[in-house]
C-alpha positions as CSV (number, residue, x, y, z in Angstrom):
1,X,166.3,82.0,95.1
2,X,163.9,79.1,96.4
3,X,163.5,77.5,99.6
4,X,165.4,74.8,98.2
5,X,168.4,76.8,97.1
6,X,169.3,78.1,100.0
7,X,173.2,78.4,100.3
8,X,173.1,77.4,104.2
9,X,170.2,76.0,106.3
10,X,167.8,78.6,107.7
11,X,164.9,78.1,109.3
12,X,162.2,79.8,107.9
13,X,158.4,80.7,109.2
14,X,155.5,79.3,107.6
15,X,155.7,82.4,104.8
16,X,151.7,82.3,103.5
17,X,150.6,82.7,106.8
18,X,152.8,85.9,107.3
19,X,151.8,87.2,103.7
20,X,148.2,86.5,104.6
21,X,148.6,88.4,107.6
22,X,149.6,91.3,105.7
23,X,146.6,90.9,102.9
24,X,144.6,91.3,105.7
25,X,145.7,94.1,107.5
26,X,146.0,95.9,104.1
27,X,142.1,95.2,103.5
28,X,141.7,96.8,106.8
29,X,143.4,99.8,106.8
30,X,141.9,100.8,103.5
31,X,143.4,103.8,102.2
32,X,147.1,105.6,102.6
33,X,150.5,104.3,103.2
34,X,151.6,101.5,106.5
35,X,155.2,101.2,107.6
36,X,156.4,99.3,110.2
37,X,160.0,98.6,111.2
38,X,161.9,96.2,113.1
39,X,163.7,96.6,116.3
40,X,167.3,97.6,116.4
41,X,170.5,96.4,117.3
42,X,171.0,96.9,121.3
43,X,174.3,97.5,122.8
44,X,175.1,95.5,126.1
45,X,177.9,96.9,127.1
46,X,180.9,98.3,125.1
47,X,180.8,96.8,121.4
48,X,178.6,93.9,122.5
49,X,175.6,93.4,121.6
50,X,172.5,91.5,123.5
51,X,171.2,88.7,121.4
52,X,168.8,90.2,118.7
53,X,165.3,89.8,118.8
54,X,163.3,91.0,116.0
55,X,159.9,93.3,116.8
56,X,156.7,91.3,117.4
57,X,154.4,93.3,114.8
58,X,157.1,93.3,112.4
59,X,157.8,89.8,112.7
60,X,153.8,89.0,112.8
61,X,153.3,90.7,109.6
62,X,156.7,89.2,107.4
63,X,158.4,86.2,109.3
64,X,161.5,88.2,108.6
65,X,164.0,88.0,111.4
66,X,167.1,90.1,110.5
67,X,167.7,93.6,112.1
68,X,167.5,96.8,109.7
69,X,164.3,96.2,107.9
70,X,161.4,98.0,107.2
71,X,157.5,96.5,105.5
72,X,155.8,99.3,103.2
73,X,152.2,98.3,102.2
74,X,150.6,100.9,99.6
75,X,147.2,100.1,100.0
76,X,144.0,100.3,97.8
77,X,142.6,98.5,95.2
78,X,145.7,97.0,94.1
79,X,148.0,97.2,97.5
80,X,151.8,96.6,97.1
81,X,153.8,94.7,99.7
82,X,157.6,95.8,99.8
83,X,160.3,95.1,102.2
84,X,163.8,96.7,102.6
85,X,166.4,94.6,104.6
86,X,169.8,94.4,104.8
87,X,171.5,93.9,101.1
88,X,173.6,91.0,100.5
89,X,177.4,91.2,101.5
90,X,179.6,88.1,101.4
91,X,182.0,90.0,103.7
92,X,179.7,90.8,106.1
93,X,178.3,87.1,106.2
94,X,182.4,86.3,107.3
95,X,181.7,87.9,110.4
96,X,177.7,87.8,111.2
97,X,176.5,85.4,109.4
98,X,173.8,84.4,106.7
99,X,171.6,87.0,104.8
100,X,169.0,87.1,102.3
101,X,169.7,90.2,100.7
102,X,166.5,92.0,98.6
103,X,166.6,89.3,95.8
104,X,165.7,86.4,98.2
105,X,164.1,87.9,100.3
106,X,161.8,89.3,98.1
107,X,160.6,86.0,96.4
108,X,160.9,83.9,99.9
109,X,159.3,86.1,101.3
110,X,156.6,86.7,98.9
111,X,156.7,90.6,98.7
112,X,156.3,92.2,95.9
113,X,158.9,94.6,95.8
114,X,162.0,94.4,97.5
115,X,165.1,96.9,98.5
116,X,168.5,97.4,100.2
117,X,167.5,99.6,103.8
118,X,169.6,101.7,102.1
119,X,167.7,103.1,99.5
120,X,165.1,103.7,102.4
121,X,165.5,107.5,102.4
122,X,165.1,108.1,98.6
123,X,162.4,105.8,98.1
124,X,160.2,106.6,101.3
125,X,158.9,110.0,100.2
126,X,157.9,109.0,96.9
127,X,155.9,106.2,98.6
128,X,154.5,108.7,101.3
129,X,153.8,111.2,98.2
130,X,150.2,112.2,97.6
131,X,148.8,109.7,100.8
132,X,146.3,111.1,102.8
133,X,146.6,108.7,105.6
134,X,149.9,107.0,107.4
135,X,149.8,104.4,109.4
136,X,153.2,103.3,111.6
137,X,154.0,103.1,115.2
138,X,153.5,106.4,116.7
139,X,155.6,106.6,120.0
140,X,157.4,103.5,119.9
141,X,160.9,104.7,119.1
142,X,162.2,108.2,118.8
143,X,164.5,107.7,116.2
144,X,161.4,106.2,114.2
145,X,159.4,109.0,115.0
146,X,162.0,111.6,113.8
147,X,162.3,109.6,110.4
148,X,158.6,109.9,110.0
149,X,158.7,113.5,110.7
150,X,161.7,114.1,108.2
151,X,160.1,112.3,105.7
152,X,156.7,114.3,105.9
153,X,158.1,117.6,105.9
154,X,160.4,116.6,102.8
155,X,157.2,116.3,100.9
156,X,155.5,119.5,102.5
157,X,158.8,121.3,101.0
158,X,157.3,120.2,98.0
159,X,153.8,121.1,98.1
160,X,154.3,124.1,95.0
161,X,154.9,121.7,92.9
162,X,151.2,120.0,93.7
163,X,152.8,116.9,95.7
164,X,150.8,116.5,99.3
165,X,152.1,115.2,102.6
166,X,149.9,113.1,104.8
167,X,147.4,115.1,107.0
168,X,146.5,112.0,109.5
169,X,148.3,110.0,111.6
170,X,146.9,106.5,112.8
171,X,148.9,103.9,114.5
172,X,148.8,100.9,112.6
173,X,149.6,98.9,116.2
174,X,146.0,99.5,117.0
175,X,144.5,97.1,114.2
176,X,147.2,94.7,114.3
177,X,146.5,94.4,118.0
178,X,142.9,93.0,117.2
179,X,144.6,90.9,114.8
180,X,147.2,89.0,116.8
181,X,144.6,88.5,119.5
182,X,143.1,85.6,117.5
183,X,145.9,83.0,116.7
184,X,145.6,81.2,113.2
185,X,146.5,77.2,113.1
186,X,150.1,77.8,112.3
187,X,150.5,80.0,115.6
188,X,148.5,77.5,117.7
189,X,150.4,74.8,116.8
190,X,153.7,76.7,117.5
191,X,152.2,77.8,121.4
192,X,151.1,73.9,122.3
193,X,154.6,72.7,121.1
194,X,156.1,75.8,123.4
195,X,154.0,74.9,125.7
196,X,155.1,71.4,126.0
197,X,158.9,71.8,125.9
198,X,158.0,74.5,129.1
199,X,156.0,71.4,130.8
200,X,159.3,69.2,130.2
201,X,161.6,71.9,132.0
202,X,159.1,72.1,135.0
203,X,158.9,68.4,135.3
204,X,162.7,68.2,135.1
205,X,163.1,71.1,137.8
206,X,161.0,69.2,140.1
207,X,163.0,65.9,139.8
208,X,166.4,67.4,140.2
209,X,165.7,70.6,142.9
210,X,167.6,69.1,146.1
211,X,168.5,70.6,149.2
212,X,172.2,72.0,148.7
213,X,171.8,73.1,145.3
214,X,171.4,77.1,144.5
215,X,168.3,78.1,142.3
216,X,170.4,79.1,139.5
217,X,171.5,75.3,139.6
218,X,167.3,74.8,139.3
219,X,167.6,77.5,136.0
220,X,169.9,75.9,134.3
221,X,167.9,72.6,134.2
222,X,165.4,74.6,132.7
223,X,167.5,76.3,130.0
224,X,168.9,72.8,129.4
225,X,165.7,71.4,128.4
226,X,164.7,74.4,126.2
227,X,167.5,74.7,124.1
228,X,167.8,71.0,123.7
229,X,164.3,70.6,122.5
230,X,164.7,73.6,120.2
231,X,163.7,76.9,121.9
232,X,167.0,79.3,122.1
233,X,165.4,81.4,124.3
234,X,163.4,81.9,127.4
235,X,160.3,84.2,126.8
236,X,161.2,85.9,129.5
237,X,163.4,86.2,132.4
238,X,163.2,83.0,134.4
239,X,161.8,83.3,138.0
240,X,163.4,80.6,140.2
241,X,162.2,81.3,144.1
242,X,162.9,79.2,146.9
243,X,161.4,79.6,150.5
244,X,160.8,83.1,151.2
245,X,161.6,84.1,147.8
246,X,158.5,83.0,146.2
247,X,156.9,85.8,148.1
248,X,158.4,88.2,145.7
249,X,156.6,88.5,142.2
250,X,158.9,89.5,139.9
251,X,162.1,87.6,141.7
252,X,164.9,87.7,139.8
253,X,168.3,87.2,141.6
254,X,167.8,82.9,141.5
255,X,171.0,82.8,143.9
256,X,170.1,81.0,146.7
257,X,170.5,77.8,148.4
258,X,167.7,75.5,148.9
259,X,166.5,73.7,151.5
260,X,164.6,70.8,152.6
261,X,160.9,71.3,153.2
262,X,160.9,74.7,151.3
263,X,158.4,75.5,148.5
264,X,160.5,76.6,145.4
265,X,158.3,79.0,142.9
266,X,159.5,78.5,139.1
267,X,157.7,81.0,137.0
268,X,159.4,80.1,133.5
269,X,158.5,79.8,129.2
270,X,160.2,79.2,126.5
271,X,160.0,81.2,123.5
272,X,159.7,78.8,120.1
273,X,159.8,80.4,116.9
274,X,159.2,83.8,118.4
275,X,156.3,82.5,120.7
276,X,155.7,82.0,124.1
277,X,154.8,79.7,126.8
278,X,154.5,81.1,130.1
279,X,153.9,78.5,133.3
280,X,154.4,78.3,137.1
281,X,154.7,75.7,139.1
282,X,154.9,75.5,143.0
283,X,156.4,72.2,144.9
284,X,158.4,71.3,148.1
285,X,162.0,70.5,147.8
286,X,163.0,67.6,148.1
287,X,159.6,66.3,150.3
288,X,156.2,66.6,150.7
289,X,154.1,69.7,151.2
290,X,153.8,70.7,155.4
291,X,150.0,70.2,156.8
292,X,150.0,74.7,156.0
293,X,151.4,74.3,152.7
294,X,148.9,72.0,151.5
295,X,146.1,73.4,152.4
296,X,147.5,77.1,151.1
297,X,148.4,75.1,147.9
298,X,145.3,73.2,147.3
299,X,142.9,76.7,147.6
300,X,145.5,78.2,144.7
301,X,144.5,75.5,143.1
302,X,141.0,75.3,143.4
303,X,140.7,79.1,142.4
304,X,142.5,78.4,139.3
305,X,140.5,75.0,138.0
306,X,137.6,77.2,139.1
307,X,138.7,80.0,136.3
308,X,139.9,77.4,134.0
309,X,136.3,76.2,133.9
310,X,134.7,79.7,133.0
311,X,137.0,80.7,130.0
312,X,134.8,80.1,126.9
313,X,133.4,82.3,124.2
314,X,131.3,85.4,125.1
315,X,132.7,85.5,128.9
316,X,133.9,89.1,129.6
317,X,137.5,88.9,130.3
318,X,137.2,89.5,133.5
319,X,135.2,87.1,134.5
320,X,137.7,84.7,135.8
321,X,139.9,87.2,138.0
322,X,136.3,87.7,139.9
323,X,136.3,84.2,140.1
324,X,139.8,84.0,141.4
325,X,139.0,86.8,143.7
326,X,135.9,84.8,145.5
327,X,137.5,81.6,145.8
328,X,140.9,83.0,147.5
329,X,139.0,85.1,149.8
330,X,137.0,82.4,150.8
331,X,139.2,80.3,151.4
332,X,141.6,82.6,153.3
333,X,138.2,83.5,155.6
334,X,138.6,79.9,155.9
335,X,142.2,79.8,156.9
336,X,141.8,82.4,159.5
337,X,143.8,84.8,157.3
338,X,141.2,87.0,157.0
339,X,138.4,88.4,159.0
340,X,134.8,88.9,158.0
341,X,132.1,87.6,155.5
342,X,132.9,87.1,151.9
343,X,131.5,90.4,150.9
344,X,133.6,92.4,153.7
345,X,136.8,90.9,152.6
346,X,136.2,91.8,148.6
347,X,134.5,95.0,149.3
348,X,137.4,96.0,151.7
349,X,140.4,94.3,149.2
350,X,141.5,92.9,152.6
351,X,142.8,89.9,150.4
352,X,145.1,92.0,148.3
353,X,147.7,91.6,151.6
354,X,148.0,88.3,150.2
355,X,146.7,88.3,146.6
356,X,147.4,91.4,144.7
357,X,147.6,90.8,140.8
358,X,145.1,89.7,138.4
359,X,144.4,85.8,137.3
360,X,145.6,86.5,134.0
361,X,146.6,88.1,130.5
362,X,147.1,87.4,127.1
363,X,150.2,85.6,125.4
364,X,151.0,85.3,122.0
365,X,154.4,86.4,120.2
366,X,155.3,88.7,123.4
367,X,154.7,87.3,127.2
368,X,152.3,89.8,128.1
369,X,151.1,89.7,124.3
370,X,148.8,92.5,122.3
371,X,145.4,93.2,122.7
372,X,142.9,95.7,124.4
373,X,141.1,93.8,127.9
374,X,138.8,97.2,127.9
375,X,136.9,98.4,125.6
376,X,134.3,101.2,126.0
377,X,134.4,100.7,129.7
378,X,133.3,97.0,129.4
379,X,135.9,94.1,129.6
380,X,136.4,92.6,126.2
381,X,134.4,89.2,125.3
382,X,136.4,86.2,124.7
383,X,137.1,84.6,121.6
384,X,137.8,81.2,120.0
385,X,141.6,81.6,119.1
386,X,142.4,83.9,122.3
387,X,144.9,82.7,124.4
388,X,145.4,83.7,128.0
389,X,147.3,82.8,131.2
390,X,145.5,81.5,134.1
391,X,148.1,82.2,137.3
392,X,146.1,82.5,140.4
393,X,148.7,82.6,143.8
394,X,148.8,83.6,147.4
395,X,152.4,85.2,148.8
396,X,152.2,84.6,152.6
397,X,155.0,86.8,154.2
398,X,155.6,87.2,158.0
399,X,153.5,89.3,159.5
400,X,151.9,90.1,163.4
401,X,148.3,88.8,162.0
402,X,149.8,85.9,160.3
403,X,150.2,82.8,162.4
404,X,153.9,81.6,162.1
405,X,153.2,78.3,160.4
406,X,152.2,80.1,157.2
407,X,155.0,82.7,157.0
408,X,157.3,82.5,153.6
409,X,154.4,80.2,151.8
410,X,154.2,81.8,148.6
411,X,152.4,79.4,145.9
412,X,151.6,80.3,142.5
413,X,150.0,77.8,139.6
414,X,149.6,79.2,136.0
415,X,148.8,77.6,132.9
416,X,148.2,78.8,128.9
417,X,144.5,78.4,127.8
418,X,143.2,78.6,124.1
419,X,139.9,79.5,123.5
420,X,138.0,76.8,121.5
421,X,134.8,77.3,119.9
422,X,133.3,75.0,122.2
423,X,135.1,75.9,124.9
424,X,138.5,75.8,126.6
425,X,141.8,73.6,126.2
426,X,145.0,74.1,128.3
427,X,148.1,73.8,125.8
428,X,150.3,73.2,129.5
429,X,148.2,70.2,130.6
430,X,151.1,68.2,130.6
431,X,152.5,69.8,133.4
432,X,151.7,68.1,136.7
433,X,150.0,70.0,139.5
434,X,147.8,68.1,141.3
435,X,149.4,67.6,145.1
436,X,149.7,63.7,144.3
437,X,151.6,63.9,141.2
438,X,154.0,66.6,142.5
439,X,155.2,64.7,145.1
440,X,155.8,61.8,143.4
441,X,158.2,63.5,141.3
442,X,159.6,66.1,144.3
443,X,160.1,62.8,146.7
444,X,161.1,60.5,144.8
């Protein structure tokens, strides 16, 4: 069955880049036997389910997005690529919906072999047979790992009649890792159009948030424009922060009212064909930034066009947060936040009261995507194809050595940067930040 004859319509991934994906890894791992499944079903609550979504590495390696599947790639000279999904039941499709079924999938696909998950435990150990190495997540899920086990002492049962078991255990996570930290064309292009639908909801937030309204009023507008530009999903779960609220990093109850002249924090992606965009935005409500506000959101924003302007190929990791450290601290020195010379407050951390995370981390198919930022002990080099987040912020709560005009400020600005071979470009850039262009939209 082609693309063509598809009895519904179903979007599909581009398919070569998956399969090339896979050619890849197999090249890499050498010798022995990789499986990799998918992530099950998850109950909600009684017999619901939360919406499914598929595993990352699975999904990186076969664009195949239905639960109860497994990838098996024999590898050597002459490696064979085989899936086993789901088979295909008319009955079934009544109540859940579309399937591809082996037959399908196997062409569309382009595996080489394809089978019903059902035939998984008869066919496993015969793939597993005589394999010196196995690679598959090791640790991920227990029921996986008690599979795994099963399988490999149904072959040592065996081992009189001159079949071997595996001996070595590598987890196949580790290469793929390296992999999905350079993004191809096809997963670049996918990030800038996430990117830009995310921009869209921030820009609509900004126009609508009034006094009055509650911030899950502010999320909604932001789930409106993602689903109606195409992305079902946010990449993960909004943050929508007024006044005091922004203070808190990982806010998630987006239930309360907002008011005039408060700073509302929106720390919110969508995820687009299993990719995500991740972006903050800081503005007034309803106004203009306060004379404190201002000057607290202009030094965010210095830091981060000053880390913006360091990521490029060759620059340890790193780099940037150090950045970000030296031009909060300075600027809180300047502030009177904190006390001391430059070196005093980074030596002593006496920043971290109001800046305590890094400037930054990867993104990719998962928010906080795949990758190693140490290796050896040294920060891992950038690379054209990375992409990062660049989310500098200061979180200002009341305090006896806090002057009262800059309690509940809590301001943070993050973007998604690709590494270019020259260089740097931000796939957010359409979302406004400069002080100018936010309060042309917030006062408007």
């Amino acid at each position: 069955m082609k693309r063509e004859q598809l009895p519904i319509p179903v979007t599909l991934p581009n398919v070569k880049a998956h399969a090339k994906r896979r050619a890849r890894l197999a090249k890499s791992l050498g010798e022995g036997l990789m499986l990799l499944p998918t992530s099950p079903e998850r109950t909600r609550n009684a017999d619901s389910h939360y919406d499914y979504r598929w595993d990352s590495y699975f999904y990186y390696l076969t664009g195949f997005r239905e639960p109860e599947a497994v990838v098996a790639i024999t590898l050597g000279k002459k490696p064979r690529h085989i899936l086993f999904c789901r088979d295909k039941d008319m009955e079934r499709e009544i109540w859940d919906g579309f399937r591809f079924g082996p037959a399908a999938a196997k062409e569309i696909f382009l595996f080489d072999e394809a089978y019903a998950i059902t035939e998984l435990e008869s066919l496993i150990p015969s793939l597993m047979a005589n394999c010196k190495v196995l690679h598959t997540p090791i640790g991920a899920d227990a029921a996986w790992d008690q599979s795994i086990a099963r399988w490999i002492n149904s072959i040592r049962a065996k081992a009189r009649t001159g079949v071997t078991a595996p001996v070595e255990l590598r987890d196949v996570r580790h290469t793929v890792n390296a992999m999905r930290l350079i993004k191809d064309d096809v997963e670049i292009d996918i990030m800038a159009k996430a990117g830009k639908i995310s921009s869209d909801a921030h820009v609509r937030a900004m126009k609508i948030a009034k006094p009055g309204m509650f911030e899950y009023q502010v999320e909604a507008e932001i789930l409106h424009e993602f689903i109606t530009k195409g992305a079902r999903q946010a990449a993960y779960g909004s943050i929508v922060a007024a006044g005091g609220n922004a203070c808190v990093l990982h806010y998630r109850e987006n239930s309360a009212p907002l008011k005039k002249g408060d700073l509302m924090l929106i720390d919110a992606g969508c995820e687009l064909e299993s990719y995500a965009a991740d972006i903050t935005r800081t503005f007034p409500i309803a106004s203009k930034f306060s004379g404190p506000q201002r000057d607290v959101y202009e030094l965010v924003l210095e830091s981060q066009l000053a880390c913006i302007k360091v990521l490029k190929p060759g620059v340890p990791f790193h780099k940037y947060h150090e950045v970000a450290v030296q031009v909060l601290a300075q600027g809180l020195i300047d502030l009177k936040l904190c006390k001391g010379s430059l070196d005093k407050v980074i030596a002593t951390e006496s920043y971290r009261q109001f800046y305590m995370h890094r400037a930054g981390h990867w993104l990719g198919l998962d928010v906080h995507d795949a990758g190693d930022y140490m290796q050896q002990g040294k920060s891992v080099k950038l690379e054209a194809g990375m992409v990062l987040t660049v989310e500098p912020g200061l979180y200002i709560r009341p305090a006896d050595n806090v002057p009262k005009h800059f309690w509940d400020i809590g301001i943070r600005i993050e973007d998604d940067v690709l590494i270019t071979k020259s260089g740097n470009a931000v796939l957010t850039a359409s979302c406004p930040k400069s002080v100018n262009d936010i309060e042309a939209l917030t006062a408007g």
